[in-house]
C-alpha positions in Angstrom: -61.0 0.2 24.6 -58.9 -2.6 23.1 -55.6 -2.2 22.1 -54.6 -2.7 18.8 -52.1 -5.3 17.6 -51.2 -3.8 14.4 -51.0 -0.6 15.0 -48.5 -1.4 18.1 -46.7 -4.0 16.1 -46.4 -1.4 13.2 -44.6 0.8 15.4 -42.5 -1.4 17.5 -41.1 -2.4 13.6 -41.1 1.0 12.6 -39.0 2.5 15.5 -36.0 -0.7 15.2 -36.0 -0.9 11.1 -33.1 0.2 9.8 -33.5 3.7 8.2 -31.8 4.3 4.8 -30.2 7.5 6.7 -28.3 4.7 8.7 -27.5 2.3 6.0 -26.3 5.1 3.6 -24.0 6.2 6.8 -22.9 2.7 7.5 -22.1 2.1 3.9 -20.1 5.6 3.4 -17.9 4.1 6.5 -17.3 0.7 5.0 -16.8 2.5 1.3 -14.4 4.9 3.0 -12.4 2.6 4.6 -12.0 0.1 1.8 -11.2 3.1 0.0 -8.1 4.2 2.6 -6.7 0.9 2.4 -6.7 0.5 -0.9 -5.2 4.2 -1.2 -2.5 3.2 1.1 -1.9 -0.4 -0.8 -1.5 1.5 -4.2 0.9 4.1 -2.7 2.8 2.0 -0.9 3.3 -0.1 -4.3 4.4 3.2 -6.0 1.5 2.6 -8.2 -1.9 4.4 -10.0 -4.7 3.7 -8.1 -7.8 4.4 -11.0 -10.8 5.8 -9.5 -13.1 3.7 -11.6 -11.2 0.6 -9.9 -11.5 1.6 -6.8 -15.3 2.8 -7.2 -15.6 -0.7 -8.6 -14.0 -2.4 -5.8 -15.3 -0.7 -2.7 -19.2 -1.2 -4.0 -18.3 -4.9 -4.3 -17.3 -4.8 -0.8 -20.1 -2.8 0.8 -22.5 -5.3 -1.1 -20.8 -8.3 0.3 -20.6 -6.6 4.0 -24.2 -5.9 3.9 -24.6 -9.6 2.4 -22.7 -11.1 5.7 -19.6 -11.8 4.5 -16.5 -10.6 6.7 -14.2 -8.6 5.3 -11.3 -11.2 4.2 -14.8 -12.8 2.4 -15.5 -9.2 0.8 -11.9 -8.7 -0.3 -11.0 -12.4 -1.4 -14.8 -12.0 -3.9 -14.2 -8.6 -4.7 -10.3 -8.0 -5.5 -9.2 -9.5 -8.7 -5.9 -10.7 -7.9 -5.2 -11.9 -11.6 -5.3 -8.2 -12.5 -2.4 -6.0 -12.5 -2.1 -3.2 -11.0 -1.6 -0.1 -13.3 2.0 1.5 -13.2 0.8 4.0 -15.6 2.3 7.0 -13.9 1.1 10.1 -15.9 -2.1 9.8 -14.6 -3.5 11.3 -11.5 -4.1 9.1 -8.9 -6.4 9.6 -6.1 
């Protein structure tokens, strides 16, 4: 019986493809830590960090991750440095 090719090539792809389980994890771990260090940045600056901003800011950097960039390439497209950061301090912070 002859082996066949696609079938064999179908699974040797199928078994090293990336499986959304693993992206979603690897992106929870880049979004987490983006997240942390933006936490830390804002906290450190005695100032409110919004979550819509950071949302906003951590997606940008998980999309230029999985795009290749490094990370000082993810932060320098992603962080507006032109925009202040909010002192409003009777808001809660996260």
């Amino acid at each position: 019986m002859k082996p066949r090719w696609g079938v064999i090539v179908f699974a040797v792809i199928a078994l090293t493809a990336p499986r959304p389980a693993q992206a979603n994890f690897k992106n929870n771990i880049i979004f987490s830590g983006c997240a942390a260090a933006m936490r830390k940045e804002y906290q450190q600056a005695n100032k409110q960090l919004l979550l819509s901003q950071l949302n906003k800011t951590c997606d940008c950097v998980v999309e230029q991750i999985n795009n290749r960039k490094n990370i000082e390439q993810a932060k320098a497209s992603c962080i507006n440095s032109e925009q202040p950061i909010s002192s409003n301090k009777n808001r809660q912070s996260f």
